[in-house]
N, C-alpha and C positions, 0 to 999 in steps of 0.2 A: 647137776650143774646146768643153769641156763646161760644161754650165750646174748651177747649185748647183736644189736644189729652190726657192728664194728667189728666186734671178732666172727660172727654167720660170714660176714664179708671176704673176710682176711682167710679163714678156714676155709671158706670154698671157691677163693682164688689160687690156693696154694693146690688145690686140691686138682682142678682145671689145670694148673700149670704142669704139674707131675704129672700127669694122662696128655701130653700134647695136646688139650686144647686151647685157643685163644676166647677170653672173656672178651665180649662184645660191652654189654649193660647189666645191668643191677636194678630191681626193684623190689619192694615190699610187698606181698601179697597177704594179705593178712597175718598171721605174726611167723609167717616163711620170708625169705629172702628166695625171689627167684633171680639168676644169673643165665641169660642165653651166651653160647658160646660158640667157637666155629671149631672145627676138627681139621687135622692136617689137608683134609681135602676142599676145604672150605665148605661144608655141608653144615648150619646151624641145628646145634640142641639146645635142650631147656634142662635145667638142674635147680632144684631146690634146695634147701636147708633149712631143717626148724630149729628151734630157740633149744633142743637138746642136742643137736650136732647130727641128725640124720640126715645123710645125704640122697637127694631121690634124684633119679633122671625120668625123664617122661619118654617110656618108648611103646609103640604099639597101641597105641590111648590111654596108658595108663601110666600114672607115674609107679614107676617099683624104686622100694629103697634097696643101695649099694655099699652101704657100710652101717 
């Protein structure tokens, strides 16, 4: 199943929501949707989603996928 940019959207805002964190912005990075976020202590991360549903966080330089 591929995902429309609309649902990458929607799946990894719910996804941010359920883990306490606050989505900042949204953008296209080539056919990923990047979303930066803030955590309950206000510390911003980076999270992706590809057009199959993997969700990546970028830590340590690299991004590792989380689901």
């Amino acid at each position: 199943m591929v995902l429309s940019v609309k649902e990458m959207k929607e799946t990894l805002t719910d996804h941010l929501i359920l883990n306490i964190y606050t989505p900042v912005t949204s953008y296209a990075i080539d056919d990923e949707l990047q979303m930066d976020a803030k955590n309950e202590f206000g510390s911003t991360d980076y999270f992706r989603i590809t057009p199959k549903g993997e969700i990546k966080v970028f830590k340590h330089a690299i991004w590792n996928t989380i689901n």
